[in-house]
Each structure stands twice: as structure tokens, then as C-alpha cells.
PDB file of N, CA, C and O in Angstrom:
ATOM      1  N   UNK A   1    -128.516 -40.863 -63.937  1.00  0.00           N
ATOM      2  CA  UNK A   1    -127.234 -40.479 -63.461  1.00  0.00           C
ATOM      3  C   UNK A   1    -126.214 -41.499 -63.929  1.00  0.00           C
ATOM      4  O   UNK A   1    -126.403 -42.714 -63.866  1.00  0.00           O
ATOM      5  N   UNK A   2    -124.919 -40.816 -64.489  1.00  0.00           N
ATOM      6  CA  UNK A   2    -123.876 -42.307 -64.942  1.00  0.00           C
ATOM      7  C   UNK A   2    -123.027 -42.003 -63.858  1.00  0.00           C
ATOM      8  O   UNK A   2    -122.949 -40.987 -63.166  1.00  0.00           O
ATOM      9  N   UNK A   3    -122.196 -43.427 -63.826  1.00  0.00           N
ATOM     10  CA  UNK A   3    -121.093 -43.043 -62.896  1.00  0.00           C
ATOM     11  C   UNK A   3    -120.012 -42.357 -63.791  1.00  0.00           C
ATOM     12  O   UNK A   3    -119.987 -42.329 -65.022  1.00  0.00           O
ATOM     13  N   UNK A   4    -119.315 -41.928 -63.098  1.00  0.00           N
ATOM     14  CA  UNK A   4    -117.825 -41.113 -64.062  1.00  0.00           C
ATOM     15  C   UNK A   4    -116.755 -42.540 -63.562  1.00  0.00           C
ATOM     16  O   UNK A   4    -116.671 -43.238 -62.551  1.00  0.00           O
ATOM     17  N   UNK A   5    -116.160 -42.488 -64.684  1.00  0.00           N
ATOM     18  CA  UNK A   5    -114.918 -43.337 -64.830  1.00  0.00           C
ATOM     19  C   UNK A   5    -113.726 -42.724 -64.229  1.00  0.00           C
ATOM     20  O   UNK A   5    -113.309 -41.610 -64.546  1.00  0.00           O
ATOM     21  N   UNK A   6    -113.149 -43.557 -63.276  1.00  0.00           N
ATOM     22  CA  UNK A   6    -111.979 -43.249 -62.426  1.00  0.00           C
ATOM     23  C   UNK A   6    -110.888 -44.221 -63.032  1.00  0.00           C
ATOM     24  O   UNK A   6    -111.106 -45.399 -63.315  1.00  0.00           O
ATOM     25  N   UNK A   7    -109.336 -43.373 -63.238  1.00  0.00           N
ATOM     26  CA  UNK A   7    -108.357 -44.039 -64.100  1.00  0.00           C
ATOM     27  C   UNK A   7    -107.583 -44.546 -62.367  1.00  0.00           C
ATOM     28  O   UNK A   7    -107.818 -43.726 -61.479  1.00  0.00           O
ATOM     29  N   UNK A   8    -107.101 -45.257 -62.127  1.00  0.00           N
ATOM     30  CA  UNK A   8    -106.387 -45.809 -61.189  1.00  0.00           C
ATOM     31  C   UNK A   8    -105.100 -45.115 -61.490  1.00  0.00           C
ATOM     32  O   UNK A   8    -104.380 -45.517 -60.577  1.00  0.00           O
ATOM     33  N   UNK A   9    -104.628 -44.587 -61.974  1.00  0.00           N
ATOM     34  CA  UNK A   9    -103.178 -44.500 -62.015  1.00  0.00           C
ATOM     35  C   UNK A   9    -103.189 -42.952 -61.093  1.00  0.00           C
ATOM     36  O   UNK A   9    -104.263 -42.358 -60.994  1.00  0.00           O
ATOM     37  N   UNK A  10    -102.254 -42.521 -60.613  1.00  0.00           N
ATOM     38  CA  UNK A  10    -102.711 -41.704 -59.273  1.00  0.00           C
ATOM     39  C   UNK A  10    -103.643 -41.280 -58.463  1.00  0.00           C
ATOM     40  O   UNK A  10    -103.493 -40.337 -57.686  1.00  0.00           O
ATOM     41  N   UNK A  11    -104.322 -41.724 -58.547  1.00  0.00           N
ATOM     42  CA  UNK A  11    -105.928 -41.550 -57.488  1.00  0.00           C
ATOM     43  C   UNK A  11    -105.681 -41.829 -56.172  1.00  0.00           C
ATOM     44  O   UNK A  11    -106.144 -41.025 -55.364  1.00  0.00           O
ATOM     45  N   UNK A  12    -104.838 -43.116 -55.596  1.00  0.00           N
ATOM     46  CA  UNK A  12    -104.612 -43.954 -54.812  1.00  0.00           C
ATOM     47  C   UNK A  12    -103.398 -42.924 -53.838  1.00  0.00           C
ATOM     48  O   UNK A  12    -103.595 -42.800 -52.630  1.00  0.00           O
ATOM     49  N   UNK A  13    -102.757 -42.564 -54.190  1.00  0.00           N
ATOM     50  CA  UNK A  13    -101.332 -41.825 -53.350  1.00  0.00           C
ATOM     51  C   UNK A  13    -100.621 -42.397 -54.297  1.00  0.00           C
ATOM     52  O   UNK A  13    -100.923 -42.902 -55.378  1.00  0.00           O
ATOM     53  N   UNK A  14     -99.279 -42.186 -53.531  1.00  0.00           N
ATOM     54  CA  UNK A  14     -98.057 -42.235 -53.659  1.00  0.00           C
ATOM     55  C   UNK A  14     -97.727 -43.807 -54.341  1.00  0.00           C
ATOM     56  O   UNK A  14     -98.323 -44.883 -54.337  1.00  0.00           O
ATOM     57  N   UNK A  15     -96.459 -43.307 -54.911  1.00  0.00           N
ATOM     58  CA  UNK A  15     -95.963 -44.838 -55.539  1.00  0.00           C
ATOM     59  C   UNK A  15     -94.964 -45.418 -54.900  1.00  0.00           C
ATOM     60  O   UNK A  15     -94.322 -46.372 -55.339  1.00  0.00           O
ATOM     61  N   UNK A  16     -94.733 -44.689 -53.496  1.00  0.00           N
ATOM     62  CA  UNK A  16     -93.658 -45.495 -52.285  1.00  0.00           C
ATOM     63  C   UNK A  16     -94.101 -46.903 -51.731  1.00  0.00           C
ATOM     64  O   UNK A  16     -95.286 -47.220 -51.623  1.00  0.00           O
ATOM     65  N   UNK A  17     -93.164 -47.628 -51.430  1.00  0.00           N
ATOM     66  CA  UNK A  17     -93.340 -48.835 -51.054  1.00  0.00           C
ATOM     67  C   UNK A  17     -93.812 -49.053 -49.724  1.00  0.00           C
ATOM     68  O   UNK A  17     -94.534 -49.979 -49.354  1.00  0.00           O
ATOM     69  N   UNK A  18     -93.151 -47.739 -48.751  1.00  0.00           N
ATOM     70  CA  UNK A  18     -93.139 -47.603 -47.202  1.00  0.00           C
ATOM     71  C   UNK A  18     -94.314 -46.537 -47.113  1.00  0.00           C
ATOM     72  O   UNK A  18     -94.633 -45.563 -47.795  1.00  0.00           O
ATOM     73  N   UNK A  19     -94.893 -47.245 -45.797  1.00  0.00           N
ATOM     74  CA  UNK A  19     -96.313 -45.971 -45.525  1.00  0.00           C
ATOM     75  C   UNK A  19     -95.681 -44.698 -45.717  1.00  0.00           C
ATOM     76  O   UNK A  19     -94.484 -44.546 -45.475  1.00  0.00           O
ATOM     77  N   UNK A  20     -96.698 -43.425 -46.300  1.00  0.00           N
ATOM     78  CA  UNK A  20     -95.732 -42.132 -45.997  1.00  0.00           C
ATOM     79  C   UNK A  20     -95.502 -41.721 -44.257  1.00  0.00           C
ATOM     80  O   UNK A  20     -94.642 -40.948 -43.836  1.00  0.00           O
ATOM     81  N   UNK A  21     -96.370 -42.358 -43.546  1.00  0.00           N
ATOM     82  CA  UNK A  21     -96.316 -41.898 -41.630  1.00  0.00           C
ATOM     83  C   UNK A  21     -94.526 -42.297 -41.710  1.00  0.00           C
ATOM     84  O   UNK A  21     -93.708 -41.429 -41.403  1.00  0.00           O
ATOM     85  N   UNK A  22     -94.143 -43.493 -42.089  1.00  0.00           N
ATOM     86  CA  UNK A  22     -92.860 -43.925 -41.577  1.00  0.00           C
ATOM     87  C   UNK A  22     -91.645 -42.938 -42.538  1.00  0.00           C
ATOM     88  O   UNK A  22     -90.471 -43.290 -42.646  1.00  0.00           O
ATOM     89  N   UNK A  23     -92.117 -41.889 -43.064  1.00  0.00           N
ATOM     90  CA  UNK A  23     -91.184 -41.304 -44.032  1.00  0.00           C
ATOM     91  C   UNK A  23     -91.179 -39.990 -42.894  1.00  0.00           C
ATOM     92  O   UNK A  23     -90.200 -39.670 -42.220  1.00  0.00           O
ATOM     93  N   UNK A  24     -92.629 -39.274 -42.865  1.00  0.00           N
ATOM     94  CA  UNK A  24     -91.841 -38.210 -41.847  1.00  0.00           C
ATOM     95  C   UNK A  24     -91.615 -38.856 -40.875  1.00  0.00           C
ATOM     96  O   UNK A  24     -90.609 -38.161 -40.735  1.00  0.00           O
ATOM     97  N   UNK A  25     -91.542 -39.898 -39.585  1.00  0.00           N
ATOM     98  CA  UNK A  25     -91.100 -40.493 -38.562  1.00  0.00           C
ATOM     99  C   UNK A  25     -89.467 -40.360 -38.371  1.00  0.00           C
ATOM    100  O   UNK A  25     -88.771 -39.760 -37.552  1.00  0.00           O
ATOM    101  N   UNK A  26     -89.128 -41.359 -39.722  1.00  0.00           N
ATOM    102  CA  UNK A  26     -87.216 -40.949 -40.379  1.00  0.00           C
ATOM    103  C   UNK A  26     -86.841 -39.683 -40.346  1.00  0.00           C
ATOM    104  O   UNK A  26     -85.729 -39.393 -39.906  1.00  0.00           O
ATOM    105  N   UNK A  27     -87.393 -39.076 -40.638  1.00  0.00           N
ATOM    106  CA  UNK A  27     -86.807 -37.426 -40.724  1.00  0.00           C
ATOM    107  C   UNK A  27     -86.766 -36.949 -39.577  1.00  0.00           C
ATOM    108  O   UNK A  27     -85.774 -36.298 -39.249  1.00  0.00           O
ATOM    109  N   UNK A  28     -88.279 -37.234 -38.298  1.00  0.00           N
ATOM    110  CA  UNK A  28     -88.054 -36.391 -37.337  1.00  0.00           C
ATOM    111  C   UNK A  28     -86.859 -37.251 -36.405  1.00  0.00           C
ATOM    112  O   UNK A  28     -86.163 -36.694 -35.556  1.00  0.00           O
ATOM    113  N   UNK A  29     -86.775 -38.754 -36.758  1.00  0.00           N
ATOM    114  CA  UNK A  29     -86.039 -39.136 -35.848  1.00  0.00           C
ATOM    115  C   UNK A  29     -84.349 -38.786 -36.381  1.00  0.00           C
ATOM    116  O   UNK A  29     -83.363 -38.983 -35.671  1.00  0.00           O
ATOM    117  N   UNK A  30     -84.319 -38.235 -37.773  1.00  0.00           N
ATOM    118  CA  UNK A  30     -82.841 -37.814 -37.985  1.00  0.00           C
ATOM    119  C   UNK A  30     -82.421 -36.667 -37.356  1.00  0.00           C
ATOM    120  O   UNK A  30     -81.339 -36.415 -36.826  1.00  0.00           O
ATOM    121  N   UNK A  31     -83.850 -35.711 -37.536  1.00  0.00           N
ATOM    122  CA  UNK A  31     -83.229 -34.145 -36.635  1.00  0.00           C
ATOM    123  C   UNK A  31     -83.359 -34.391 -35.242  1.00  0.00           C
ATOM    124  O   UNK A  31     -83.094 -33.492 -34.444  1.00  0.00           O
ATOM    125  N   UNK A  32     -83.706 -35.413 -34.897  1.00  0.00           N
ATOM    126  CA  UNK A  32     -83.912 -35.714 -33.208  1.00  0.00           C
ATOM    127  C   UNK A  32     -82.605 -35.517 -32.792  1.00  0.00           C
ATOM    128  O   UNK A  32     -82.190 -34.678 -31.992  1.00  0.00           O
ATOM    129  N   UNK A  33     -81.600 -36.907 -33.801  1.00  0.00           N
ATOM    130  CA  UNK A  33     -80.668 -37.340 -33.415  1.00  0.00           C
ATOM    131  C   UNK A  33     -79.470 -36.092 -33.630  1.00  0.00           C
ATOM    132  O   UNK A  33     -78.526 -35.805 -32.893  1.00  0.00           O
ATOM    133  N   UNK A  34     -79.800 -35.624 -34.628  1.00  0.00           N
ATOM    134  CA  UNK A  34     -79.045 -34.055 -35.215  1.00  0.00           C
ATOM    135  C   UNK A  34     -79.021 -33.344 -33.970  1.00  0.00           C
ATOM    136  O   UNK A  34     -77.958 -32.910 -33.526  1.00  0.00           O
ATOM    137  N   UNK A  35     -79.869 -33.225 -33.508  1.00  0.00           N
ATOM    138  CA  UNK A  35     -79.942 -31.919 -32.186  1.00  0.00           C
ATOM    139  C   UNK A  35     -79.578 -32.476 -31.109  1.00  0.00           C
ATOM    140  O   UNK A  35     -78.988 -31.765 -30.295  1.00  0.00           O
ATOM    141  N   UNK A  36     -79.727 -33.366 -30.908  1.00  0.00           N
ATOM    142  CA  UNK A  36     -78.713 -34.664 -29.703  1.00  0.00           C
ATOM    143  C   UNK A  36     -77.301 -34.454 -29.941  1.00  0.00           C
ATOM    144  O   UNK A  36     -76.509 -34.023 -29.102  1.00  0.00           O
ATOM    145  N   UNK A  37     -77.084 -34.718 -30.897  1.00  0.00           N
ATOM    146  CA  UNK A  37     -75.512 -34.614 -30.982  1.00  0.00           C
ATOM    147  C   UNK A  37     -75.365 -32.865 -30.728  1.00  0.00           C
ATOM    148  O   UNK A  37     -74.837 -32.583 -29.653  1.00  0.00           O
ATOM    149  N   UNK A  38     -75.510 -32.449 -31.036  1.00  0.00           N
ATOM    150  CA  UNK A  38     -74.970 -31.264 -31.664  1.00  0.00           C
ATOM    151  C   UNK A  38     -74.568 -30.491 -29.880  1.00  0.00           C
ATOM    152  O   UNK A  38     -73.664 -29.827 -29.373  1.00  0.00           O
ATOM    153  N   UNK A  39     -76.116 -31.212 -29.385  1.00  0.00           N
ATOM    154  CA  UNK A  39     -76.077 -30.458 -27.629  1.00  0.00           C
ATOM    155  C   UNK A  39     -74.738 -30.850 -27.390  1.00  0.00           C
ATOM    156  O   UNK A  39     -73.843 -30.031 -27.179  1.00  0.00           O
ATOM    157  N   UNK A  40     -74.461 -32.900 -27.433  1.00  0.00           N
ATOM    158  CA  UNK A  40     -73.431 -33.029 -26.772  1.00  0.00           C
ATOM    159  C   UNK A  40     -72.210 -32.468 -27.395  1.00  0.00           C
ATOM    160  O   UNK A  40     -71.243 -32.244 -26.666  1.00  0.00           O
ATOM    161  N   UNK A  41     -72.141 -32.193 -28.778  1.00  0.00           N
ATOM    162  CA  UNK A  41     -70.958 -31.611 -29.062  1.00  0.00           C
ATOM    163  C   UNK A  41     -70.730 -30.412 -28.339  1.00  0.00           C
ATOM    164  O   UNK A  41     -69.593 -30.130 -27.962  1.00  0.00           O
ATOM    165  N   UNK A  42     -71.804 -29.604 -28.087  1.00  0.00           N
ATOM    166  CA  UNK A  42     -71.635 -28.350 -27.049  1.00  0.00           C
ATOM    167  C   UNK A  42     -71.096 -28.505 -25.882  1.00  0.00           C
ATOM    168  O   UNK A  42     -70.086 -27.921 -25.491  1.00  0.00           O
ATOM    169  N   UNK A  43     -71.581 -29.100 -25.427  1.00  0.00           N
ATOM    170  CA  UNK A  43     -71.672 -29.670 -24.238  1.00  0.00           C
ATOM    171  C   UNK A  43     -70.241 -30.032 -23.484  1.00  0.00           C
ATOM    172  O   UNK A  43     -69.920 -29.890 -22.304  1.00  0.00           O
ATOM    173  N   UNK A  44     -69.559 -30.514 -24.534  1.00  0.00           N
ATOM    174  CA  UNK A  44     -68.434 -31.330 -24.798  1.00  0.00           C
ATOM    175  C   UNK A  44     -67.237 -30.292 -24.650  1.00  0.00           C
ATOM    176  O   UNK A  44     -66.256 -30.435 -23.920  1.00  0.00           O
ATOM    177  N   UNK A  45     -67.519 -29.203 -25.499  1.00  0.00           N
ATOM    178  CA  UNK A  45     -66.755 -28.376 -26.358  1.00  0.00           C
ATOM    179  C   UNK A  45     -66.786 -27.324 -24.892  1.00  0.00           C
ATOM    180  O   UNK A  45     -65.733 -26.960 -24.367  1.00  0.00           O
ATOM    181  N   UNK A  46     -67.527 -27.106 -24.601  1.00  0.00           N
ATOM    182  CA  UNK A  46     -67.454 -26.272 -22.565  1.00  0.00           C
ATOM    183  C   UNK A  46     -67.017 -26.973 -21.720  1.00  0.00           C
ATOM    184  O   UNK A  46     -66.839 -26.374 -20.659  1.00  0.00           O
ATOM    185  N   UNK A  47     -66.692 -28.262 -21.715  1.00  0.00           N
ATOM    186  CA  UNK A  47     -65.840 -29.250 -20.805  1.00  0.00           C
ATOM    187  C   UNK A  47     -64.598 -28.649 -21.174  1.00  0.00           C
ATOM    188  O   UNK A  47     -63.998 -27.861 -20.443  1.00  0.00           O
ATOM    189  N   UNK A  48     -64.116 -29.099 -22.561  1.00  0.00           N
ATOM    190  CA  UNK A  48     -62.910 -28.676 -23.073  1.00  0.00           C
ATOM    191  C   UNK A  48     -62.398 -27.506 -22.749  1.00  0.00           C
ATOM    192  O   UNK A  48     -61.280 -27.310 -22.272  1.00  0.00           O
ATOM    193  N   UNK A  49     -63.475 -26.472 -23.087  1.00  0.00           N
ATOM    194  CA  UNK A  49     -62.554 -24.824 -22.352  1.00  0.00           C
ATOM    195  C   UNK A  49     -62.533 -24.860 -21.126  1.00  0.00           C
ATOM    196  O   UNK A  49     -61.765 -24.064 -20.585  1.00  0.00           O
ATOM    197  N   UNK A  50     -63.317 -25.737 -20.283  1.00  0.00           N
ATOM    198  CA  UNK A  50     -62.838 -25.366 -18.918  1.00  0.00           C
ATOM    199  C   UNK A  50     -61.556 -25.770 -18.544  1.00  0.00           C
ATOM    200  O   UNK A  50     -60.659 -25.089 -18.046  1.00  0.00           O
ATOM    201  N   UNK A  51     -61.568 -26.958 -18.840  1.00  0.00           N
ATOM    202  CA  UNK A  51     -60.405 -27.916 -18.617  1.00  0.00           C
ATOM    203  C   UNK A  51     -58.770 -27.117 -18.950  1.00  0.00           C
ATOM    204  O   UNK A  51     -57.692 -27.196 -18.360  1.00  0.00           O
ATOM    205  N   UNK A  52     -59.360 -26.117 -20.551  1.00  0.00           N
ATOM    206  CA  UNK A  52     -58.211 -25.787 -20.812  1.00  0.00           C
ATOM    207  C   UNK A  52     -57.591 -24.395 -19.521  1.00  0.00           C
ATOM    208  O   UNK A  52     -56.504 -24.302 -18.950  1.00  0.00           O
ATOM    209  N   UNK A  53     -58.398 -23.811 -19.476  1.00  0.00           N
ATOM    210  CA  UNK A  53     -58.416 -22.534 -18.395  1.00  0.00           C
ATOM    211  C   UNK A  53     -57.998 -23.333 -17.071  1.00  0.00           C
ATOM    212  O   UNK A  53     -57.160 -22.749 -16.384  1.00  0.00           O
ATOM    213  N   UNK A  54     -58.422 -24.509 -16.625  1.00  0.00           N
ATOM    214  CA  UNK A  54     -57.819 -25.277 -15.539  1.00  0.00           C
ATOM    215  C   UNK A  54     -56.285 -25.296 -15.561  1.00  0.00           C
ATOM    216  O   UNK A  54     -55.559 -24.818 -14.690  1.00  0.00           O
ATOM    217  N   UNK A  55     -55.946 -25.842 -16.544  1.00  0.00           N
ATOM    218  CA  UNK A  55     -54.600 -26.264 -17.201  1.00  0.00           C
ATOM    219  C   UNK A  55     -53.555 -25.517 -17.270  1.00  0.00           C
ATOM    220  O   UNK A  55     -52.372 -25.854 -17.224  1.00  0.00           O
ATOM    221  N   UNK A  56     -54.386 -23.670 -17.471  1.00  0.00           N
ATOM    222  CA  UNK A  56     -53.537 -22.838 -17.617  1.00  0.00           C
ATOM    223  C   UNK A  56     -53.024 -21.932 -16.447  1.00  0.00           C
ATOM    224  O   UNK A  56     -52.107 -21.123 -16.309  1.00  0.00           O
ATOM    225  N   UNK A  57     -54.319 -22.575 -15.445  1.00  0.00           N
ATOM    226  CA  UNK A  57     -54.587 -21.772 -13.901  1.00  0.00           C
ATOM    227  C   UNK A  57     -53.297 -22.602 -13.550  1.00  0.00           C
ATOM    228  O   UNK A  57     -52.400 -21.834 -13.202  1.00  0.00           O
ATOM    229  N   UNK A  58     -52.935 -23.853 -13.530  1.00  0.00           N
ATOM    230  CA  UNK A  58     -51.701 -24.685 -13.063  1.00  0.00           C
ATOM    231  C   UNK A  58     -50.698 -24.489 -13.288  1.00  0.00           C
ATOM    232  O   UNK A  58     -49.923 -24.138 -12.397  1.00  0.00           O
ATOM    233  N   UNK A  59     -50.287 -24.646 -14.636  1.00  0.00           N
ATOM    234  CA  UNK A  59     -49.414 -24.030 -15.332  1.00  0.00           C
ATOM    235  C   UNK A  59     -48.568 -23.033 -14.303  1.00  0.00           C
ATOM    236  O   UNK A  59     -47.582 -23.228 -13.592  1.00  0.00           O
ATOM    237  N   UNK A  60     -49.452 -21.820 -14.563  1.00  0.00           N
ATOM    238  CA  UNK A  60     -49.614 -20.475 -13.634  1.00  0.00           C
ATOM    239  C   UNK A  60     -48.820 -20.583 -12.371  1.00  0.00           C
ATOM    240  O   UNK A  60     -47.786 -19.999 -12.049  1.00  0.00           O
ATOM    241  N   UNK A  61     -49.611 -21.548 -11.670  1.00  0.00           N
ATOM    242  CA  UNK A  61     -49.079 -21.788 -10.359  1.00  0.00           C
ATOM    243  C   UNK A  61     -47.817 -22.571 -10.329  1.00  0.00           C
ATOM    244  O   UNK A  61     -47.214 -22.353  -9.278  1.00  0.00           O
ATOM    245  N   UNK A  62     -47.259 -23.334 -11.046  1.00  0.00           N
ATOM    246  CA  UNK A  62     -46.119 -24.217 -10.807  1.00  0.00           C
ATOM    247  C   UNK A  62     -45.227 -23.533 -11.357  1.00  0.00           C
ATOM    248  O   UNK A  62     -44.048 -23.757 -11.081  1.00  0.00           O
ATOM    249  N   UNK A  63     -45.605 -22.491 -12.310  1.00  0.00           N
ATOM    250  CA  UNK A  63     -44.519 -21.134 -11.953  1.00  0.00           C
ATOM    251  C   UNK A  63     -44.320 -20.732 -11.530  1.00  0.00           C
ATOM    252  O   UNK A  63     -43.117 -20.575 -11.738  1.00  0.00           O
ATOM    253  N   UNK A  64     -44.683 -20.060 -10.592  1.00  0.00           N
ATOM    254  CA  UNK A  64     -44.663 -19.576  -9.789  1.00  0.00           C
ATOM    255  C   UNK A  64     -44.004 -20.018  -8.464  1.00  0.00           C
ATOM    256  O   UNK A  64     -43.144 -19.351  -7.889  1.00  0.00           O
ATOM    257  N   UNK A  65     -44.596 -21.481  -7.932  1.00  0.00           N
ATOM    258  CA  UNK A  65     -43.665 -22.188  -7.125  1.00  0.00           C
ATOM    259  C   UNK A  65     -42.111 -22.467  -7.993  1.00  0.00           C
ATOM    260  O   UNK A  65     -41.073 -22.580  -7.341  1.00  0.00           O
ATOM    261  N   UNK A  66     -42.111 -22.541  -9.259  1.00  0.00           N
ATOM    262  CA  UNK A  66     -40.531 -22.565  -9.375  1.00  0.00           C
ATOM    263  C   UNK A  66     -40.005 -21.776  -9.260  1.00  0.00           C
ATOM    264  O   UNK A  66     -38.870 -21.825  -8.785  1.00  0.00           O
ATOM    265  N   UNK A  67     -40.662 -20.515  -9.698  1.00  0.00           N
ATOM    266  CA  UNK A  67     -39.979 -19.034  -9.196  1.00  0.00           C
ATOM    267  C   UNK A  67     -39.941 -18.873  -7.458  1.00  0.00           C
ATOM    268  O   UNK A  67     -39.202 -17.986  -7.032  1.00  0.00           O
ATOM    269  N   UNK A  68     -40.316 -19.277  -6.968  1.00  0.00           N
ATOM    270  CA  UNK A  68     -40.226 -19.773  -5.415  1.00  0.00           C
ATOM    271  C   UNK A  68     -38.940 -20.820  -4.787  1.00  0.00           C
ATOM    272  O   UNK A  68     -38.243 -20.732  -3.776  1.00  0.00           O
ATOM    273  N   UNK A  69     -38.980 -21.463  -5.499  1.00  0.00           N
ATOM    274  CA  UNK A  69     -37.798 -22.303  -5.420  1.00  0.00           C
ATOM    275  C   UNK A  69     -36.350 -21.426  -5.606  1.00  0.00           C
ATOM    276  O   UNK A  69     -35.597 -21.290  -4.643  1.00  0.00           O
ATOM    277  N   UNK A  70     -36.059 -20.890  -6.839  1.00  0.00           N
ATOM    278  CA  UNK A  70     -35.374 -19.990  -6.759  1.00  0.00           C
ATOM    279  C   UNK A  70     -35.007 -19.535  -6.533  1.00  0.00           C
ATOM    280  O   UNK A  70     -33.779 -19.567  -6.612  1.00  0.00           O
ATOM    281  N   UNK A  71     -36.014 -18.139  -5.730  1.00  0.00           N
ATOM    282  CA  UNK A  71     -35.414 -17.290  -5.221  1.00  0.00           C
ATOM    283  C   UNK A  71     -35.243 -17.857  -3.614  1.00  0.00           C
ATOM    284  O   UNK A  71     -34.739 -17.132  -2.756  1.00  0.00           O
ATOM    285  N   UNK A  72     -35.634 -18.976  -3.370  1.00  0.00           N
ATOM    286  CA  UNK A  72     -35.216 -19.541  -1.892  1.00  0.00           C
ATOM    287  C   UNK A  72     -33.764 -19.913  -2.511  1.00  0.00           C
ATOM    288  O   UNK A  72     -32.884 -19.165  -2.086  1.00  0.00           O
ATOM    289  N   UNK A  73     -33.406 -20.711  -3.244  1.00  0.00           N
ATOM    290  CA  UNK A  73     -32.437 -21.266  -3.456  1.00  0.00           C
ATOM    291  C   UNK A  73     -31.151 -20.189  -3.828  1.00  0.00           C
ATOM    292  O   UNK A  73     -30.023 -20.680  -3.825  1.00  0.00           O
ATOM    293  N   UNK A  74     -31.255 -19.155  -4.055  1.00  0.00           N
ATOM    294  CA  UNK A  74     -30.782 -17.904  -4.173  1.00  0.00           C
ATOM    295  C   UNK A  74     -30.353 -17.493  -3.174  1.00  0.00           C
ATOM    296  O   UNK A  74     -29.171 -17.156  -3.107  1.00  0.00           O
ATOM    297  N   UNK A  75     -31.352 -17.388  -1.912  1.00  0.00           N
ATOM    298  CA  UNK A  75     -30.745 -16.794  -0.927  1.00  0.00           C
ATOM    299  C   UNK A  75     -30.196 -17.633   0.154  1.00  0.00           C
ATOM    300  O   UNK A  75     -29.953 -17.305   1.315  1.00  0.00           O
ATOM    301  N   UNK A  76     -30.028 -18.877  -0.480  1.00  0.00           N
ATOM    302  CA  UNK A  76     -29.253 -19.997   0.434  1.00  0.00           C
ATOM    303  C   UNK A  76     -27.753 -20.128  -0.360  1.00  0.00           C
ATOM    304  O   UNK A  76     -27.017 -21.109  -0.469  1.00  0.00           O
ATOM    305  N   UNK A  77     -27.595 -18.699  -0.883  1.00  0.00           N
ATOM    306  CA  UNK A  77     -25.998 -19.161  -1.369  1.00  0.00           C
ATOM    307  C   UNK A  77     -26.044 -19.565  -2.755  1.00  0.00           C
ATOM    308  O   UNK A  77     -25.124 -19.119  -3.441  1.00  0.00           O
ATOM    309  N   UNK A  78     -27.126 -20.504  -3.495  1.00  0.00           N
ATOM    310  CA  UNK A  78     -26.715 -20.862  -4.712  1.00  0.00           C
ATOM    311  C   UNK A  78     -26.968 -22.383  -4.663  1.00  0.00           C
ATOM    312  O   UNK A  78     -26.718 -23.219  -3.795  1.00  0.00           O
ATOM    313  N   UNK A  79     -27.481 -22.460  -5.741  1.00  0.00           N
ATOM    314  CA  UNK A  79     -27.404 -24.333  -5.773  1.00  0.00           C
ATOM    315  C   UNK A  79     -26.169 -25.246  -5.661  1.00  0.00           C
ATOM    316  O   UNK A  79     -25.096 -25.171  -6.260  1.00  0.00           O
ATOM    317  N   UNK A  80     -26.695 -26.331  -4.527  1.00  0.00           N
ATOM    318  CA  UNK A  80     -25.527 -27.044  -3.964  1.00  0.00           C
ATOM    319  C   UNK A  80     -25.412 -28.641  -4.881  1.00  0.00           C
ATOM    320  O   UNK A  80     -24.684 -29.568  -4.528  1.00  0.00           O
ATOM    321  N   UNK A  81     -26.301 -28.651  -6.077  1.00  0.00           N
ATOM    322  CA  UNK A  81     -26.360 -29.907  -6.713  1.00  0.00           C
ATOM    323  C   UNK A  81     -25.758 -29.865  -7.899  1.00  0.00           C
ATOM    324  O   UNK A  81     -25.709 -30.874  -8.602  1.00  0.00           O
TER     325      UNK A  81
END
């Protein structure tokens, strides 16, 4: 029986410097961080519409009290200032 001759030049893996474990590790920890953000950008972005619908519920109302003012001030004759 002979042995067969093995050439070293790719037999071994890869020609990276870094284990390949720590190459997918980077990746899953980039889409980790990808999907982290992205929640809080959601997340964020439903604060914002509420806030804005808050804003507009007020709005709303302090019209309304000025239109209140008004028509009180209306039926007191007219503004005295």
C-alpha cells in the first residue's frame, strides 16, 4: 500500500486570519443589532403618532375654549380692553 501525497495548499480551510465561528458570530451580532434598532425605531415612530393625535386633540380643545371666550365676551356687550 503507498501513501497518496497530500499538497497543503487548500486542504487545511480557509485563508482567513480570524476563526470562521467569529465570522458568523459578526453577522449574527449585526442582524441582532439591525432588528434592535429597527423595533426601537418602531417603537419610537408610535410614540410620535400618538403624541401627534395628542397635540391635535388640544389644539381642538383650546379652540374651542376660545370660541367660548367669545361668544361669552359677545354677550357681555363686546370687549372692554
Amino acid at each position: 500500500m503507498s501513501a497518496r501525497p497530500y499538497s497543503s495548499e487548500g486542504s487545511t480551510g480557509s485563508g482567513f486570519s480570524r476563526p470562521a465561528g467569529e465570522a458568523a458570530g459578526d453577522a449574527f451580532t449585526k442582524r441582532e443589532k439591525a432588528a434592535e434598532d429597527f423595533y426601537v425605531r418602531q417603537q419610537e415612530k408610535v410614540k410620535l403618532l400618538q403624541l401627534k393625535e395628542k397635540l391635535k386633540q388640544q389644539r381642538k380643545h383650546l379652540d374651542e375654549l376660545d370660541a367660548h371666550i367669545d361668544e361669552l365676551t359677545r354677550e357681555q356687550g363686546g370687549e372692554k380692553n
